[in-house]
N, C-alpha and C positions, 0 to 999 in steps of 0.2 A: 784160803778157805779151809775150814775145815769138814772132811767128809768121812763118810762111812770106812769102816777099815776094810771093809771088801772091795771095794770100787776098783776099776782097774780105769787106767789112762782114757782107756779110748772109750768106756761108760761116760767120764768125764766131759772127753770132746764132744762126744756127741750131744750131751747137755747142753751146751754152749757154742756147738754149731752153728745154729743161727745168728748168732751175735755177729759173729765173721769169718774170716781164715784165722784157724786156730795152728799157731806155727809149733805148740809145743804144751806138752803136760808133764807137771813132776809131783809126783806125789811121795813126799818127804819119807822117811823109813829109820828105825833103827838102827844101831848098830849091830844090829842080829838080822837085818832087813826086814825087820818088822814095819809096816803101816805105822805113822803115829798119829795119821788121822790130819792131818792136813796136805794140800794140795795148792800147787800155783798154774794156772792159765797163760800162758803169753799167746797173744793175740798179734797178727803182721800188720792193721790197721787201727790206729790211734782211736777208731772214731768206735770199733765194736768195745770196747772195755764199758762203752755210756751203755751200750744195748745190753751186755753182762750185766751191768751193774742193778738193772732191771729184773736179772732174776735172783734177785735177792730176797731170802724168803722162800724160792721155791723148792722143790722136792726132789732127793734122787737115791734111788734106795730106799724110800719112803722117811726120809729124814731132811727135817727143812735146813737150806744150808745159808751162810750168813756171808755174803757176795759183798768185799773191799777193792777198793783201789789201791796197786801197788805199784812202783815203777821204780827202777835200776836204773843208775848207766855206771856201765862198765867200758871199758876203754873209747870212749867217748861215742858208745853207743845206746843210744836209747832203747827199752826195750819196755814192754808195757804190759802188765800183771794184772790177772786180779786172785787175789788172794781169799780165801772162802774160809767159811767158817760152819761147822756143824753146830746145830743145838746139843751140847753136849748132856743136856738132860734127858736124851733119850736113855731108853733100856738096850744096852749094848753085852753082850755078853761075850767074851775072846773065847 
């Protein structure tokens, strides 16, 4: 997804709380650690990522964010994402 570059992790979580147990937030960065405006969810039950997916569309930082399905496996473990999206048409000023 992509979000607001001020957002911090647990802004994140707490948006997506409800969805379910949220096992983890990364919000991608620079090479200078900069924000670059997106952000991924993994979630410890298969079944919150339908309930995420629901908030697609909604608001955080007063920016509507655009809520995908992503999912990995990595050493033969599944792990389940959602990937967000910011309207990037908003008025963003760094």
């Amino acid at each position: 997804m992509q979000v607001d570059y001020a957002c911090t992790p647990e802004e994140v979580q707490q948006h997506f709380q409800s969805c379910g147990t949220v096992n983890r937030v990364t919000i991608l960065t620079d090479k200078f650690g900069q924000p670059k405006g997106f952000a991924y969810v993994e979630f410890l039950e298969v079944e919150a990522v339908q309930e995420a997916l629901a908030l697609n569309e909604s608001e955080l930082h007063g920016r509507q964010l655009k809520v995908s399905h992503y999912s990995s496996i990595k050493k033969k473990v599944k792990a389940w994402f959602i990937d967000m999206e910011l309207d990037m048409k908003s008025n963003y000023t760094p």
